[in-house]
Biopython code that builds the backbone (N, CA, C, O; Angstrom):
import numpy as np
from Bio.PDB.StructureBuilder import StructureBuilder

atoms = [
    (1, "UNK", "N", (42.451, -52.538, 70.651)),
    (1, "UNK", "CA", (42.349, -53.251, 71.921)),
    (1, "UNK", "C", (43.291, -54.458, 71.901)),
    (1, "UNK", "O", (43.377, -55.262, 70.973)),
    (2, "UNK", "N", (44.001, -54.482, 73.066)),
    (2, "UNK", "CA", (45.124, -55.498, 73.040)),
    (2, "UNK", "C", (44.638, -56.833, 73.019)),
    (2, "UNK", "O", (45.241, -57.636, 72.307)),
    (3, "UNK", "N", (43.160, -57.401, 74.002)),
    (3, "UNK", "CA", (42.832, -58.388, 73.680)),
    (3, "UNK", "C", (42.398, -59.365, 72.207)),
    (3, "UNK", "O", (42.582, -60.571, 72.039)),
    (4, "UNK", "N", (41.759, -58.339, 71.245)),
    (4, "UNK", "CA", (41.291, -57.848, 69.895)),
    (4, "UNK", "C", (42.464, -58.760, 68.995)),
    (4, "UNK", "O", (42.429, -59.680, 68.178)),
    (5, "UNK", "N", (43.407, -58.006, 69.597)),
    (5, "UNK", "CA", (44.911, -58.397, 68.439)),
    (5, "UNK", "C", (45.144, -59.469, 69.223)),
    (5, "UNK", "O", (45.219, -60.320, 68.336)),
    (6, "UNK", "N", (45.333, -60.121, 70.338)),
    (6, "UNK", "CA", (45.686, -61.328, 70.433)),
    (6, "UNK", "C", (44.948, -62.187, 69.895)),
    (6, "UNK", "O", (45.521, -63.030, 69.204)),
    (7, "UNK", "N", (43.621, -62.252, 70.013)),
    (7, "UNK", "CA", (42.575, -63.284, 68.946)),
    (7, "UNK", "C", (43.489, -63.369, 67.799)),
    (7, "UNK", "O", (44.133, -64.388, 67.549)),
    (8, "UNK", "N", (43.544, -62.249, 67.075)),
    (8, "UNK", "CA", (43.536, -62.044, 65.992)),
    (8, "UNK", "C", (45.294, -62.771, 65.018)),
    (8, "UNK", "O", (45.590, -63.157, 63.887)),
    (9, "UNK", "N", (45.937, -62.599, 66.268)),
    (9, "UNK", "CA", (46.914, -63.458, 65.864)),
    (9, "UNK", "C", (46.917, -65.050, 66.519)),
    (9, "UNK", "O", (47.465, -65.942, 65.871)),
    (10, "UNK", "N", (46.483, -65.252, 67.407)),
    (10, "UNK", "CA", (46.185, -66.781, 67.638)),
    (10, "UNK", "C", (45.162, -67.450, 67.109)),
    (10, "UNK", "O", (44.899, -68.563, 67.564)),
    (11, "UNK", "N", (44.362, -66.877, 66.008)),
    (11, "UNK", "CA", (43.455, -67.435, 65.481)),
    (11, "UNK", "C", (44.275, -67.966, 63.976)),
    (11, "UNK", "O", (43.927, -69.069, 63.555)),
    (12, "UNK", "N", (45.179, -67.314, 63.305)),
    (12, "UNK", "CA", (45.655, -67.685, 62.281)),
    (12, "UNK", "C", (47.090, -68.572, 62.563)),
    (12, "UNK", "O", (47.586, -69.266, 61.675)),
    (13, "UNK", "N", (47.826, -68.419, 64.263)),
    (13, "UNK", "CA", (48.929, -69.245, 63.914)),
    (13, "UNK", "C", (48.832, -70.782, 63.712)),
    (13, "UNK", "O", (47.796, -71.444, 63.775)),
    (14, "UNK", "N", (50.050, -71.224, 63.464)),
    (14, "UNK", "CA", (49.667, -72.374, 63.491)),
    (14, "UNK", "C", (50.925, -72.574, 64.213)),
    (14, "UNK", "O", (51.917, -72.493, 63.489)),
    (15, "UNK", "N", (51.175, -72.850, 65.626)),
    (15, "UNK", "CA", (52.496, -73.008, 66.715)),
    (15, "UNK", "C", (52.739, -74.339, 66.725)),
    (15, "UNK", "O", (51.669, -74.941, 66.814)),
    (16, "UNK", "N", (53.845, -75.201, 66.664)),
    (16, "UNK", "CA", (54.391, -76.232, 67.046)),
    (16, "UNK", "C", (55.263, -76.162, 68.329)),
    (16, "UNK", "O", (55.389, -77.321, 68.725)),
    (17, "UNK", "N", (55.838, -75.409, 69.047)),
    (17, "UNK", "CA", (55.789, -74.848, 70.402)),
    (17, "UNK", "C", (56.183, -74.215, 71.382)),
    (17, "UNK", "O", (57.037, -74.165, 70.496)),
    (18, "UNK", "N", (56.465, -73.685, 72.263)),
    (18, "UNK", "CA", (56.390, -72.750, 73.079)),
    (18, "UNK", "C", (56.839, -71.292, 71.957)),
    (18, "UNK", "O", (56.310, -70.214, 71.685)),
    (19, "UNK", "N", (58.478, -72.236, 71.434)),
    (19, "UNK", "CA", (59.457, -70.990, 70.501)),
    (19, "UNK", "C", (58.636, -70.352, 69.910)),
    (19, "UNK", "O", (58.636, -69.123, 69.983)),
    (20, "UNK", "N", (57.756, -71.020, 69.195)),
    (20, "UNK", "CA", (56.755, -70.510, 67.896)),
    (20, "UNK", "C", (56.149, -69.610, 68.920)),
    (20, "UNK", "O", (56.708, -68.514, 68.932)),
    (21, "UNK", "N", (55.136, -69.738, 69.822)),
    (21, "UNK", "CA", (54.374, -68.692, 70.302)),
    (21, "UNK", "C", (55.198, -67.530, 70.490)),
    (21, "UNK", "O", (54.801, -66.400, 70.205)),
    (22, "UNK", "N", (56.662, -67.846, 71.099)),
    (22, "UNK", "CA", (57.078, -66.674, 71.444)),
    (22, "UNK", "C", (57.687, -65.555, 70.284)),
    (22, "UNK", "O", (58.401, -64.579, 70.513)),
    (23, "UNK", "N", (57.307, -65.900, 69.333)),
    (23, "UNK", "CA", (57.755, -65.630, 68.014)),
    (23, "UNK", "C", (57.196, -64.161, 67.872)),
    (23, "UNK", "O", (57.603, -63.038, 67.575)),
    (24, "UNK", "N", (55.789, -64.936, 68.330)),
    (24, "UNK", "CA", (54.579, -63.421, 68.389)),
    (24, "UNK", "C", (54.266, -63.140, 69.841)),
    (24, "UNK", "O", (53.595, -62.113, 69.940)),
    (25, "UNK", "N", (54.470, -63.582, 70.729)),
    (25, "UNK", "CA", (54.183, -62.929, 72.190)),
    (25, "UNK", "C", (55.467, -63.114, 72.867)),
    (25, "UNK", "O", (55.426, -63.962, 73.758)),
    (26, "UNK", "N", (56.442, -62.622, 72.704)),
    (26, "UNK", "CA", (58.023, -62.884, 73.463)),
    (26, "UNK", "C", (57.226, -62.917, 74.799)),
    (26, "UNK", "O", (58.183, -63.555, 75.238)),
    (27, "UNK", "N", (56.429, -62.839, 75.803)),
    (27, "UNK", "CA", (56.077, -62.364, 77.123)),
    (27, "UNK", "C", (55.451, -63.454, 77.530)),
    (27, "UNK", "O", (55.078, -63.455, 78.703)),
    (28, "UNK", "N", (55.232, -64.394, 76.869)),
    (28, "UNK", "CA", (54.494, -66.239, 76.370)),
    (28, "UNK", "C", (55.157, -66.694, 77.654)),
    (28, "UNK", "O", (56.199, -66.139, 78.002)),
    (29, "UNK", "N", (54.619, -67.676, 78.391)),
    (29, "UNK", "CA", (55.399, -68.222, 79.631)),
    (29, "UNK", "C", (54.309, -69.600, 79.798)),
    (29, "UNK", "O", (53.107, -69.520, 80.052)),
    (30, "UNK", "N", (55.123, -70.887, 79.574)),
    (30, "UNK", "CA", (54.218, -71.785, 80.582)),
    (30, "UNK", "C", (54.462, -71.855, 81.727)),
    (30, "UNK", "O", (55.471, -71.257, 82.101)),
    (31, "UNK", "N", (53.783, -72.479, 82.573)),
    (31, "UNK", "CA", (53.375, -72.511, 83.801)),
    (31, "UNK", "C", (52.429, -73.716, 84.127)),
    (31, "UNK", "O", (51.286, -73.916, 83.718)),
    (32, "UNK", "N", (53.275, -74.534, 85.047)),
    (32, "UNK", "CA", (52.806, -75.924, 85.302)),
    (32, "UNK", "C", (51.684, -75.687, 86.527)),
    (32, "UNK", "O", (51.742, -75.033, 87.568)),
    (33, "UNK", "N", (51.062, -76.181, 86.169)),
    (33, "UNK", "CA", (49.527, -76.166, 87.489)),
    (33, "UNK", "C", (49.040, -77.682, 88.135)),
    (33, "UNK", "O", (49.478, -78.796, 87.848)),
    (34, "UNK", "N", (48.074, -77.339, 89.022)),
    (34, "UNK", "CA", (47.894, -78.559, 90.075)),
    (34, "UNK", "C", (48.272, -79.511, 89.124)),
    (34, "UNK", "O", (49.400, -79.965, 88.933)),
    (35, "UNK", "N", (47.016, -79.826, 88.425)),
    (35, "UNK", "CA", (46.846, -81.304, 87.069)),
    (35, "UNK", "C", (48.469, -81.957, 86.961)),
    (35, "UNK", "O", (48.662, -83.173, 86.969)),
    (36, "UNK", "N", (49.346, -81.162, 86.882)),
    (36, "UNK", "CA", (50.470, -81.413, 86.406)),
    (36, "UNK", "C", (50.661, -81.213, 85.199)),
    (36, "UNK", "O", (51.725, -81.416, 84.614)),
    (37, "UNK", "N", (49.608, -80.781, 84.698)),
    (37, "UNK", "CA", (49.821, -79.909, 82.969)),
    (37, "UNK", "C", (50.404, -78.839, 83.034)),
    (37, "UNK", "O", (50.643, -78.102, 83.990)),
    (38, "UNK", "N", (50.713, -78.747, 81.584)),
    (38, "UNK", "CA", (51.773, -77.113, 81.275)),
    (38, "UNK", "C", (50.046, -76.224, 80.702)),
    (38, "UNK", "O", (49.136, -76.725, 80.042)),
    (39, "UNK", "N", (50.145, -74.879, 81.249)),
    (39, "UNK", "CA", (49.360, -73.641, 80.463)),
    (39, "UNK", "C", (49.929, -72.772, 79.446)),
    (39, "UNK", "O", (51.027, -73.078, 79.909)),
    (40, "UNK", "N", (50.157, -72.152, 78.706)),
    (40, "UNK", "CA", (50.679, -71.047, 78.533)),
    (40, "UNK", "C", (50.126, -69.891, 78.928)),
    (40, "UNK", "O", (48.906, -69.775, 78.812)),
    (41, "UNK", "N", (50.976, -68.714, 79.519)),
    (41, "UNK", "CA", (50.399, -67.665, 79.846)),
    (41, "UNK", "C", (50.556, -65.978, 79.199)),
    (41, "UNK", "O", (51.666, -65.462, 79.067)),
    (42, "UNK", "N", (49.859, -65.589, 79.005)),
    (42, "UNK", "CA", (49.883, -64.392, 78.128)),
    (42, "UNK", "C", (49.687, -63.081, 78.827)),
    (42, "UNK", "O", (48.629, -62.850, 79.412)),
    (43, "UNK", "N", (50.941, -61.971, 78.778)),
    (43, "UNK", "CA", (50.516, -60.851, 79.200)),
    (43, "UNK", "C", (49.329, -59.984, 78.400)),
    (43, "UNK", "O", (49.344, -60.371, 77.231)),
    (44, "UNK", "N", (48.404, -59.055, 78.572)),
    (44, "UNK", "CA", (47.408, -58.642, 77.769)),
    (44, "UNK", "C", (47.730, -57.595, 78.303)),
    (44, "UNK", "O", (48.063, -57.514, 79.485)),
    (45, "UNK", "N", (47.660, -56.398, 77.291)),
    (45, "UNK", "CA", (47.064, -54.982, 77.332)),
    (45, "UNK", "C", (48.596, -54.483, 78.537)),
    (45, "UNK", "O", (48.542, -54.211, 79.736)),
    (46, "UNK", "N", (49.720, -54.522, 77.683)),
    (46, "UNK", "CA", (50.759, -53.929, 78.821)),
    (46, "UNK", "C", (50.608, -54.497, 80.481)),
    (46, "UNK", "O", (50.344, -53.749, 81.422)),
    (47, "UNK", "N", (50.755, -55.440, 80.553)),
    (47, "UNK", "CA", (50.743, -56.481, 81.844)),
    (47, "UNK", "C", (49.596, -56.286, 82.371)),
    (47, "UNK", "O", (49.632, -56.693, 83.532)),
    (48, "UNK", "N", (48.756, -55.935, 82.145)),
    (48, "UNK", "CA", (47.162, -55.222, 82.849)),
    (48, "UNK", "C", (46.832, -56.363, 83.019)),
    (48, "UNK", "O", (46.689, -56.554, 84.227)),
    (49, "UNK", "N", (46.553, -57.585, 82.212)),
    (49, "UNK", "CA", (45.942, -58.575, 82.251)),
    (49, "UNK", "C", (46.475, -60.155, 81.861)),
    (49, "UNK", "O", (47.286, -60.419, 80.974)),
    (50, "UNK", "N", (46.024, -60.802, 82.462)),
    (50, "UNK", "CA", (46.297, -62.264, 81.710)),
    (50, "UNK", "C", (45.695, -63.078, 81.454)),
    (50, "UNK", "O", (44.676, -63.238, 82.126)),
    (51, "UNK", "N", (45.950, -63.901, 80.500)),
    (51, "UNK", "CA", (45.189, -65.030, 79.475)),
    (51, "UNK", "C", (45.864, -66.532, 79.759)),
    (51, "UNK", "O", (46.929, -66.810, 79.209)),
    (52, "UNK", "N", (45.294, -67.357, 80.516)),
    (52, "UNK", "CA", (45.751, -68.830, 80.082)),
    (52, "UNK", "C", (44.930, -69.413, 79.353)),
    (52, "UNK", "O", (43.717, -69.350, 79.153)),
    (53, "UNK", "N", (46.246, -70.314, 78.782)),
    (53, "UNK", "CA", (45.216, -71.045, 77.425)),
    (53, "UNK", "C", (46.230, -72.524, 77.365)),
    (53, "UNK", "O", (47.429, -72.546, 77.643)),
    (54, "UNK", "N", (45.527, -73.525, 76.999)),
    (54, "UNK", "CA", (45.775, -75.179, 76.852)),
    (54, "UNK", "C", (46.149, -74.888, 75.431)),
    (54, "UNK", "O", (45.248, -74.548, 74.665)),
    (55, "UNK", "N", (47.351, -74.983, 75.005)),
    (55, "UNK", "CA", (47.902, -74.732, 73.653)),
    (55, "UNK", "C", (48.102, -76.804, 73.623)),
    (55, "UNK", "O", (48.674, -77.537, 74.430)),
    (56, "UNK", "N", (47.286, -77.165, 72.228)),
    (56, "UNK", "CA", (47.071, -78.338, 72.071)),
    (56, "UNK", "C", (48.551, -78.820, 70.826)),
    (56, "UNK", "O", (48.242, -79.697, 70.020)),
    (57, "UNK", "N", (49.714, -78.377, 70.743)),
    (57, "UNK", "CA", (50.368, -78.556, 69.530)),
    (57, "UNK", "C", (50.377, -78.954, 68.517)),
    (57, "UNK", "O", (50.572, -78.321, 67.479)),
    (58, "UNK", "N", (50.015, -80.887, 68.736)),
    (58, "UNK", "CA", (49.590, -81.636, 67.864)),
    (58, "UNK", "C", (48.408, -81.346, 66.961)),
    (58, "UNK", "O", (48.355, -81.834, 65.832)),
    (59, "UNK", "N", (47.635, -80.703, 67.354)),
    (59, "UNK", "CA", (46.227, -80.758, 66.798)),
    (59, "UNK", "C", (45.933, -79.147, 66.153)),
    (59, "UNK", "O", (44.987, -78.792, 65.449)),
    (60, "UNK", "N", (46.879, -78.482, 66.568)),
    (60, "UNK", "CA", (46.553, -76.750, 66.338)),
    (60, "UNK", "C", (44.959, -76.252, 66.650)),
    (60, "UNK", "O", (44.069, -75.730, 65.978)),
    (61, "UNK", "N", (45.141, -76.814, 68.359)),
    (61, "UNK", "CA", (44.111, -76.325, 69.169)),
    (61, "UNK", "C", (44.316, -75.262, 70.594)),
    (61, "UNK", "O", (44.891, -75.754, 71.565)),
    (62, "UNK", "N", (44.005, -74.334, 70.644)),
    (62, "UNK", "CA", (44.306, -74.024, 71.556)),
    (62, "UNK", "C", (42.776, -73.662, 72.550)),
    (62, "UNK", "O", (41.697, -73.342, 72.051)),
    (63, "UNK", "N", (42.987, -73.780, 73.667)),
    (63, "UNK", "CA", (41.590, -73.346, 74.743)),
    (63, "UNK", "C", (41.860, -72.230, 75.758)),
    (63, "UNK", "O", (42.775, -72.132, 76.576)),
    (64, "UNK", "N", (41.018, -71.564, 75.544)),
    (64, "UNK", "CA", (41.168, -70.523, 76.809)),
    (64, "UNK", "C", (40.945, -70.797, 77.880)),
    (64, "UNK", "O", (39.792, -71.221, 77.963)),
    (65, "UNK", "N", (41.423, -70.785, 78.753)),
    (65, "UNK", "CA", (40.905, -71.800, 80.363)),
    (65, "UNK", "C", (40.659, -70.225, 81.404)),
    (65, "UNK", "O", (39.908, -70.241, 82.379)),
    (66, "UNK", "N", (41.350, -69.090, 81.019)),
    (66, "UNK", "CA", (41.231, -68.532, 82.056)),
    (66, "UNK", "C", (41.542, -66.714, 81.531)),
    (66, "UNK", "O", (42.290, -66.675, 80.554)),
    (67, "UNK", "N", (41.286, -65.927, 81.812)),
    (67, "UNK", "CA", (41.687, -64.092, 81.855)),
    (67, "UNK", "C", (41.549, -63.775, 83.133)),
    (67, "UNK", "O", (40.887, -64.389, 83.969)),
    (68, "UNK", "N", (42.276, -62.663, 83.304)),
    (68, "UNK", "CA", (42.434, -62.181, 84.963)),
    (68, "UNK", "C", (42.826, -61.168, 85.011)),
    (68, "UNK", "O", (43.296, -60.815, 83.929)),
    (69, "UNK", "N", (42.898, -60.255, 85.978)),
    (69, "UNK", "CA", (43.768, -58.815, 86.223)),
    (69, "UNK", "C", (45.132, -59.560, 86.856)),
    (69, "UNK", "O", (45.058, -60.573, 87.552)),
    (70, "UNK", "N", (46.496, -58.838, 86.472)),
    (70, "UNK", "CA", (47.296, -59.116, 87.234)),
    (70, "UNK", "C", (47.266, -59.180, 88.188)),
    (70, "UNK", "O", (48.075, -60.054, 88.498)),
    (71, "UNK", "N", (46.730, -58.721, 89.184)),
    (71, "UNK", "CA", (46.338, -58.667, 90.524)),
    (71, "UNK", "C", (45.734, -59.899, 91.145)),
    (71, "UNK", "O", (45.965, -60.431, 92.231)),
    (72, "UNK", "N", (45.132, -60.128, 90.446)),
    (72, "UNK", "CA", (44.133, -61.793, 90.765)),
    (72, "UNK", "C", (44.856, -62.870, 90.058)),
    (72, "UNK", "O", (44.557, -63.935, 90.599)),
    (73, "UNK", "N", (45.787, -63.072, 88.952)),
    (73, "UNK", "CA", (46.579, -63.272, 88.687)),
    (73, "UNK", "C", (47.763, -64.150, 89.607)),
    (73, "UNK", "O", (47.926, -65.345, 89.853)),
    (74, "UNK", "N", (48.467, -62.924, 89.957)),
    (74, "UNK", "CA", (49.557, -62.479, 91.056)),
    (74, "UNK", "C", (49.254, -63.824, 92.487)),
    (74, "UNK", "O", (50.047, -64.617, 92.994)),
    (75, "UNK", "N", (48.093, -63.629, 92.698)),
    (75, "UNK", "CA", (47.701, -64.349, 93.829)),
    (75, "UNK", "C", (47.777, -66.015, 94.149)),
    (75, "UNK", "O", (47.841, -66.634, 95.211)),
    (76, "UNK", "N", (47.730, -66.580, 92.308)),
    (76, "UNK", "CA", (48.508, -67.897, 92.453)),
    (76, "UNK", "C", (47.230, -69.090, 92.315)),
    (76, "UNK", "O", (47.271, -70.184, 91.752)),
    (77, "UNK", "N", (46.262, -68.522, 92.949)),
    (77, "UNK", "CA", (44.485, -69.189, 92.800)),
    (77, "UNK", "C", (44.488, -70.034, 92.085)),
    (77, "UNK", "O", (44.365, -71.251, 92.223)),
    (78, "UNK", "N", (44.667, -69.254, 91.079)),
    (78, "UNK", "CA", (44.069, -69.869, 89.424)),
    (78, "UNK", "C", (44.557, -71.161, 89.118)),
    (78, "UNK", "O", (43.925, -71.936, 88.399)),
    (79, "UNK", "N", (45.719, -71.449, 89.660)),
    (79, "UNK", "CA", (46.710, -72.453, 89.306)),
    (79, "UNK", "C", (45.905, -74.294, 90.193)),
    (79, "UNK", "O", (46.082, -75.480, 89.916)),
    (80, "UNK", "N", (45.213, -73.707, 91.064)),
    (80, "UNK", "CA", (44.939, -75.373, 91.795)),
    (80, "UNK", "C", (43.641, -75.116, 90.944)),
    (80, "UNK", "O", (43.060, -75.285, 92.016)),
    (81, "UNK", "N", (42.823, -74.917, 90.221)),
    (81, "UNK", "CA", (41.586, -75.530, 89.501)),
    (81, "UNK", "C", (41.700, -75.582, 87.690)),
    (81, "UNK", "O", (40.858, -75.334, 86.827)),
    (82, "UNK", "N", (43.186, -76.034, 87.602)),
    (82, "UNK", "CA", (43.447, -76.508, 86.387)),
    (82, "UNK", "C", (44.393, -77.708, 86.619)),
    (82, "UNK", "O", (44.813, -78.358, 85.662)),
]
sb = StructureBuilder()
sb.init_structure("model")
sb.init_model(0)
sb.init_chain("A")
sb.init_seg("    ")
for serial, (resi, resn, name, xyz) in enumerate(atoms, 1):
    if name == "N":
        sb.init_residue(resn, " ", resi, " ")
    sb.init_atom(name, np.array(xyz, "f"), 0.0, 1.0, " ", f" {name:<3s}", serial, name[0])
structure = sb.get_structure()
């Protein structure tokens, strides 16, 4: 399961930033939202799905803020309640 293996490699990296993520997810994209913060965003499972997450650099924290179907995704929503 594609979600499975993403845990499974964001649980052991340790990213200093964006480059590093894309090291292991070339498909890695931030994306600035309302807050004026950066997300990173993750394709899952062959674009089926997506994952934002608050990648903390300094601290080698990262938070999941959000999963979605591309479709719901696509629509842009997600972006004013972060």
């Amino acid at each position: 399961m594609a979600l499975v293996r993403w845990l499974r490699i964001a649980k052991t990296a340790r990213w200093k930033h964006l480059a590093d993520v894309r090291t292991a997810f070339r498909a890695a994209d931030e994306v600035k939202v309302a807050s004026g913060r950066s997300v990173v965003v993750f394709n899952i499972g062959g674009n089926k799905y997506r994952l934002i997450a608050a990648i903390h650099y300094n601290t080698g924290k990262l938070y999941v803020l959000g999963f979605m179907s591309h479709r719901e995704y696509s629509l842009d929503r997600w972006k004013e309640s972060l």
